[in-house]
Every structure is written in structure tokens, then in C-alpha cells.
PALUMVO-13542 format. One record per residue (C-alpha): residue number from 0; chain; z negated, y, x negated. Coordinates in steps of 0.5 Angstrom, whole numbers, plus 500, padded with zeros to 3 digits. Each point is the difference from the previous one (the first is absolute). Example, Ala and Ser with C-alpha at 12.3 -4.5 7.8 and 13.67 -1.06 7.14 Angstrom:
BEGIN
 vokol kese   z   y   x
     0    A 484 491 475
     1    A 502 507 498
end
This chain:
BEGIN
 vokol kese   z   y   x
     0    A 916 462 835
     1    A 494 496 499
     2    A 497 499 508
     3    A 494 497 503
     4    A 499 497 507
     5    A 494 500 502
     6    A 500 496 507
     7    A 497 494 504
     8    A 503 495 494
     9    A 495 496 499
    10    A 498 498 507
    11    A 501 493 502
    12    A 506 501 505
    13    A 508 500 501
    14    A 501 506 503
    15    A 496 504 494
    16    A 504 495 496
    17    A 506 503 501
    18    A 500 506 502
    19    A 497 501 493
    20    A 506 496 496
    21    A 505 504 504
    22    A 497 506 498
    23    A 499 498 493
    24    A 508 498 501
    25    A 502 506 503
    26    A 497 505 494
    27    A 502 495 495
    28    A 507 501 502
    29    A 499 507 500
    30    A 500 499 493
    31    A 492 501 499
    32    A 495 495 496
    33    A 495 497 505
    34    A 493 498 500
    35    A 494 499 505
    36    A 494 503 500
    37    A 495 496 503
    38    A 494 503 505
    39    A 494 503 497
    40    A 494 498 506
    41    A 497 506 503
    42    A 494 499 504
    43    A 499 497 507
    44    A 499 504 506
    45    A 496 501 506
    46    A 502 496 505
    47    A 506 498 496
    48    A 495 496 495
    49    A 501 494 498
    50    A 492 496 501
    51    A 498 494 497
    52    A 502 496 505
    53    A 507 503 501
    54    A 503 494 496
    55    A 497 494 504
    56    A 501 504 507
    57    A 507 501 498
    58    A 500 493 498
    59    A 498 496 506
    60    A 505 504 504
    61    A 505 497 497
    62    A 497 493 500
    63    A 499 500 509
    64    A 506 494 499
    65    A 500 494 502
    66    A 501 499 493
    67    A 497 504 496
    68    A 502 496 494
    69    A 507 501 500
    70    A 499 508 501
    71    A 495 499 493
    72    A 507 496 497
    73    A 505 505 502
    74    A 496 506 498
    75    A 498 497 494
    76    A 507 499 499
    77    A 503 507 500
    78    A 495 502 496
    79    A 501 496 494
    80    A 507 501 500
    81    A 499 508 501
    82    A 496 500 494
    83    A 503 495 495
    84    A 508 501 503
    85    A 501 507 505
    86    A 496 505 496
    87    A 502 498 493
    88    A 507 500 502
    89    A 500 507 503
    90    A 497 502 493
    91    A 492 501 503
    92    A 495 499 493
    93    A 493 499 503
    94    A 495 507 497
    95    A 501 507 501
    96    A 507 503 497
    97    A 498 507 496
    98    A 507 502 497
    99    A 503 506 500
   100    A 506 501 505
   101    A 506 505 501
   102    A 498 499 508
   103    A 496 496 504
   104    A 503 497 508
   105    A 495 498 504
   106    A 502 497 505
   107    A 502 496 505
   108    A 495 496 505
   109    A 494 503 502
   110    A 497 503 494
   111    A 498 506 504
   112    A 496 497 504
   113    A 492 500 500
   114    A 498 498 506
   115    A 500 492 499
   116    A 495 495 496
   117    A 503 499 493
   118    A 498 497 494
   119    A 502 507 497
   120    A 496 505 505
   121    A 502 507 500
   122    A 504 500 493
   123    A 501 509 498
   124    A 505 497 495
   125    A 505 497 506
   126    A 501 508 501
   127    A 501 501 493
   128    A 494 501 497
   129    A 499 498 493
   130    A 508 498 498
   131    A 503 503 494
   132    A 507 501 501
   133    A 503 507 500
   134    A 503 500 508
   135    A 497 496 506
   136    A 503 498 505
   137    A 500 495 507
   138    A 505 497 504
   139    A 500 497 507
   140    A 492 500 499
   141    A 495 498 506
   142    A 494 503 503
   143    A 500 493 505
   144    A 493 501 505
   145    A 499 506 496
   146    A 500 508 504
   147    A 498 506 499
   148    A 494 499 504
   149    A 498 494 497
   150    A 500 504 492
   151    A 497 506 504
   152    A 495 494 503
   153    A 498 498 493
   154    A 500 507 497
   155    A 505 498 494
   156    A 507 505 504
   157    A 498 505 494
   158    A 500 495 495
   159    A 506 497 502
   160    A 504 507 501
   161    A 499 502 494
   162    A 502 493 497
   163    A 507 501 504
   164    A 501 506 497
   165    A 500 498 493
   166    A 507 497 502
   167    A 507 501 498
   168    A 502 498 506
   169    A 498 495 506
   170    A 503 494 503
   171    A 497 496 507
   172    A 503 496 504
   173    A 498 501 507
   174    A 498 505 505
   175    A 492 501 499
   176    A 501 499 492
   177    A 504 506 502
   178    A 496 504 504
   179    A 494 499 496
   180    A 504 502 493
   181    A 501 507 504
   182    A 494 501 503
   183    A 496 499 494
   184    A 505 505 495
   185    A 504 503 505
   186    A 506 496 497
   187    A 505 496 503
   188    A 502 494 496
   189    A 506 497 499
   190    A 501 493 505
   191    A 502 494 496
   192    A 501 493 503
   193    A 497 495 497
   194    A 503 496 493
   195    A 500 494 504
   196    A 506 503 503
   197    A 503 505 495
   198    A 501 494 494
   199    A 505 496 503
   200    A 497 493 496
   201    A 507 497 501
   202    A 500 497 493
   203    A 492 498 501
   204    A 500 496 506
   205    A 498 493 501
   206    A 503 495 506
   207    A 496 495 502
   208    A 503 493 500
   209    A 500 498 507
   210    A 504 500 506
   211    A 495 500 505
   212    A 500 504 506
   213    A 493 504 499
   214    A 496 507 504
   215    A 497 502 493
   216    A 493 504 501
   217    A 498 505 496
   218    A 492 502 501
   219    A 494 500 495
   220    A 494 494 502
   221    A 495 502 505
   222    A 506 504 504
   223    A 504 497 505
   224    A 495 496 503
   225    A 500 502 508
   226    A 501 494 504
   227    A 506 504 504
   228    A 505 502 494
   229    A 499 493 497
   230    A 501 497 507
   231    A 506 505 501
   232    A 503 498 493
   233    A 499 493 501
   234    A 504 500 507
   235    A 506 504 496
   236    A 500 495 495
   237    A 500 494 503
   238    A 505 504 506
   239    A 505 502 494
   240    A 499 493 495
   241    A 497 503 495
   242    A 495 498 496
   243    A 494 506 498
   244    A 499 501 492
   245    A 495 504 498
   246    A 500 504 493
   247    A 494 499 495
   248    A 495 499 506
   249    A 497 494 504
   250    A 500 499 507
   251    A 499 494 504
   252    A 505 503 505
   253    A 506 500 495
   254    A 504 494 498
   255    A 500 503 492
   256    A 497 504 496
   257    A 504 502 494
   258    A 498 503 492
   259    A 506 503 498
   260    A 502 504 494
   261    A 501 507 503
   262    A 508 501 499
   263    A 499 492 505
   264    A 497 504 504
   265    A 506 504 502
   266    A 504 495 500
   267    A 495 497 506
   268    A 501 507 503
   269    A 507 500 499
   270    A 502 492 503
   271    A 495 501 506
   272    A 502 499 507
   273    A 494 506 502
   274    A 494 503 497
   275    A 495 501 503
   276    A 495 505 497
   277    A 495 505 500
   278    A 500 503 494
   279    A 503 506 495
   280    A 505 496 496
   281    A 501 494 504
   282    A 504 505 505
   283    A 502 503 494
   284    A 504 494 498
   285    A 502 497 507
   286    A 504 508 500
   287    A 503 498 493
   288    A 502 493 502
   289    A 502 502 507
   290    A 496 495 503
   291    A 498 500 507
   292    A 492 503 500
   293    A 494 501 504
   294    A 495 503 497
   295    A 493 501 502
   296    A 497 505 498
   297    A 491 501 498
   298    A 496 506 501
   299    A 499 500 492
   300    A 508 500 499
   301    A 502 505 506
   302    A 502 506 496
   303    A 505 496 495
   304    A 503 495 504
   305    A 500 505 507
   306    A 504 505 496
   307    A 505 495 496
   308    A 501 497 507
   309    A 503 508 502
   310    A 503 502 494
   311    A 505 494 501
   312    A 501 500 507
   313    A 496 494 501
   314    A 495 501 504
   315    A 502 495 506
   316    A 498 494 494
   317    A 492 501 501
   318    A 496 496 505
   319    A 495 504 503
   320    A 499 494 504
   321    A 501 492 498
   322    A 504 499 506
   323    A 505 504 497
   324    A 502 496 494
   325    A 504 496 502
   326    A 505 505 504
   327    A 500 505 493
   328    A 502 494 496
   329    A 505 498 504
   330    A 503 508 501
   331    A 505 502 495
   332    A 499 505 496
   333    A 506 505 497
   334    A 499 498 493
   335    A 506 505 498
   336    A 496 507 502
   337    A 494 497 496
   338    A 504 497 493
   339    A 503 508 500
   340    A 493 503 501
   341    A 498 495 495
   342    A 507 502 494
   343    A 498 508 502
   344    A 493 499 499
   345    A 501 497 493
   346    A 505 506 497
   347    A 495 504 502
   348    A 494 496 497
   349    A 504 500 493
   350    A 501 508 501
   351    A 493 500 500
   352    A 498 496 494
   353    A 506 502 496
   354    A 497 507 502
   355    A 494 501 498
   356    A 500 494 494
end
């Protein structure tokens, strides 16, 4: 079959990135041509509204360093290997797909969730609309922030409804993502992990040349910039001899700062003395590599990453409180109950799409 994925492939990140090349993996190894369909912008809403100066502001967040310099350098840098290297290699071509498919998967990542500013605002095509394929489908999608209360809120729950209808069958990933499907059309949705952890991404994988003992930090830039939990996890390497590596983002507070191609990125993860992280796909990469963790979660991403952290058994890895990093890293955690939740899980998302493809 012919099969088009319409997901978060063009954005500049590493956890879009892979989970977008392991599904990409996993339905070619079904034996289905694959092509992505990139996002058709929709408009800005409310409060969610990008304004004019929505760019400067975000900007000058990111430049509160005390050198604001090396954070252009670094930005500039992962941009221009997303756009020249990462997204061709994953088979991104810029402008609008309007070919005919067999099926259509959206999915993974936060590609039903509204209530964020985007450059793409509230996109009907993101819930099927205008796609030419004879069987739509999601898998492991997300609402993020995203309620029921927050649709009813902006008036778009009917609208919405009726799109999720128009599917064959619905994939999320998380609790909230599934109980909005339910309450919008009376359905219960099938639960499926992340693609990130159902491709195995062995033949991929990149280990970084270096012997070094290192605490990787896994964060987005304008995050994790509290004094306490930079001093907690500055305390913890410096007890434990380990030097701070940060992925893609500049902080004054690291000891390095890295732009790797994105299987590099797992390799980092993989060799990593601990993680300390507060977002969805570094918890996700810390589980899959079996490092120890702490993750911090955000208002913004509580839905997703509060759930993960439940649905394997690894709710003691958050730290509600920067004080508690450094006894979470140093409790173990029983990878062996994780790794066969991780094997079930990934029968039953190839059921799944084997299924309904």
C-alpha cells in the first residue's frame, strides 16, 4: 500500500525526528510505501495566537545567558543541519503533498493538540480533513495541553467530533489524549506507545566517540533554568565526577553543548552515566536505554509525561521538587518489569497497524 504519514516531521527537534523515522520504519517493514505529508497551516486561535512580536519575545527568552552569543551559534546550528541534513535524510521535501494514498497515519507526537502558539495554528487537515486516501487512521497521537474543556472553550469540540469520526480507527498515546477521544465520539481508542520505543533503532544507532563520564541534560532552551535545579544538578556532578553535556541547547551552566545527528543522539543517551530531563522523549530514551533518570515535569507537558511515567511503573523518577534529583538518580530502577512492558507494548502496536492497514 501506498501510506502517508502526516506528523510533526518538519519540525526542528529530535524526538519529532525519531518518532517520525520509526514509524516510517515500522510500516515500511510491513511492507508499505511510505511518504510524509507536510502540515497545511490553519488559523490562529485566541489566546493560542501567534502576535507580531510572539517571535522577538520568544527570542529574547532564550537570550537571558550570559552569552547570548553562543545560544544564536547553537541554534543557528541545529537549524542548519535539520533543513540541510536531518529532514532530507528522512525524506521531508518542503511544500504540500497532495498525492492519493491507499492510507494515511497520523501521528505520533502532539499532532492533536490545539492549545500551543505554532507557526501552523488550528490545522482541520492535522484531524484528517482534505486528505486523499481511502482509509485514515492515527497512531500514538496526542492532545498534549489539550481538553475537552479547552475544545468546549473555543467552540471547535463539534467540529473536532465530527472529524474523529471520519476515522477507521484511533491511536493515542496517553491518558488525556484518551479520554478526549472518548468523550468527543463515544469511543474508546486504542493505546499505543510512542514509535520511539516500538522501532528498535538498533541498525541505526550512533555511539559517540568519547570515554568520558558524563550526566546528559535533555531540555528545550528557556527551560530548566531555575536556580535550584541547576545548582542540584550541578552538586550531583560534581559529587559523582561527571562532566554536564547538553543536547542541541546552550546553557552557561553546562560543560558542553553538542549538535549531533539524531541516531547520535541515542548513542549520547545510551552511554550516559544519567539523564536528567523534563521532557516526553528524553524520559522516553532514558527508558529505552536503561539509564538512570530524573525527569522534571511542566504544566505544559503534565498530561504526557505524568502518564508515561504511570504506565511503566516509573513514577518515583519525577521530581516534584529540585531537591529530590539527586536521590532519584541514585535509586535504581527495575529496568527488567520496563523492558517487558516495552516488548508487550510493541506486539500490540504492530497488531495494531498490521490490523487496520
Amino acid at each position: 500500500m501506498k501510506v502517508g504519514i502526516l506528523s510533526m516531521q518538519q519540525i526542528t527537534n529530535y524526538g519529532s525526528f525519531l518518532q517520525a523515522y520509526g514509524l516510517k520504519s515500522i510500516l515500511e517493514s510491513l511492507g508499505h510505501s511510505v511518504e510524509f505529508i507536510n502540515i497545511v497551516p490553519g488559523k490562529q486561535l485566541h489566546e493560542y495566537k501567534k502576535g507580531k512580536f510572539h517571535r522577538l519575545s520568544l527570542i529574547a527568552k532564550r537570550l537571558m545567558v550570559r552569552n547570548p552569543f553562543k545560544q544564536i551559534k547553537y541554534s543557528l546550528l541545529l537549524h542548519r543541519r535539520f533543513d540541510s541534513e536531518f529532514k532530507p535524510e528522512l525524506g521531508v521535501i518542503p511544500g504540500e503533498n497532495n498525492s492519493r494514498f491507499d492510507a494515511v497515519v497520523i501521528g505520533s507526537d502532539e499532532v492533536f493538540n490545539i492549545a500551543q502558539q505554532t507557526w501552523f495554528g488550528y490545522s482541520p487537515q492535522l484531524f484528517g480533513q482534505g486528505l486523499d486516501t481511502d482509509k485514515l487512521i492515527s497512531y500514538a497521537a496526542c492532545f498534549g495541553a489539550t481538553t475537552t474543556d479547552i475544545l468546549h472553550k473555543l467552540g471547535l469540540s463539534e467540529e473536532i467530533a465530527g472529524l474523529l469520526n471520519n476515522f477507521n480507527a484511533i491511536s493515542v498515546r496517553d491518558r488525556n489524549s484518551c479520554d478526549t477521544v472518548k468523550k468527543l465520539t463515544g469511543k474508546m481508542p486504542e493505546l499505543n506507545i510512542d514509535p520511539v520505543l516500538a522501532y528498535d533503532f538498533g541498525k541505526e544507532i550512533s555511539l559517540p566517540e568519547r570515554d568520558d563520564d558524563y550526566m546528559l541534560i535533555y531540555t528545550y532552551p528557556g527551560r530548566m533554568n531555575s536556580p535550584r535545579e541547576i545548582k542540584a544538578i550541578k552538586d550531583y556532578a560534581r559529587r559523582h565526577n561527571l562532566k554536564i553535556i547538553s543536547i542541541a541547547d546552550y546553557f552557561d551552566w553546562v560543560d558542553e553543548v553538542v549538535t549531533p545527528h539524531p541516531f547520535e543522539v541515542l548513542g549520547y543517551f545510551k552511554k550516559a552515566k544519567c539523564i536528567v530531563t523534563d521532557t516526553f522523549h528524553g524520559s522516553v530514551m532514558s527508558m529505552k536505554y536503561n539509564r538512570p533518570f530524573a525527569v522534571i515535569v511542566r504544566d505544559m507537558n503534565s498530561n504526557k509525561l505524568s502518564f508515561l511515567m504511570k504506565q511503566f511503573g516509573l513514577e518515583a523518577r519525577i521530581a516534584s521538587d529540585p531537591a529530590q534529583i539527586s536521590d532519584i538518580l541514585n535509586n535504581k530502577i527495575n529496568f527488567d518489569s520496563v523492558n517487558l512492558t516495552i516488548a508487550d507494548e510493541r506486539e500490540k502496536s504492530l497488531q495494531y497497524l498490521s490490523l487496520n492497514l
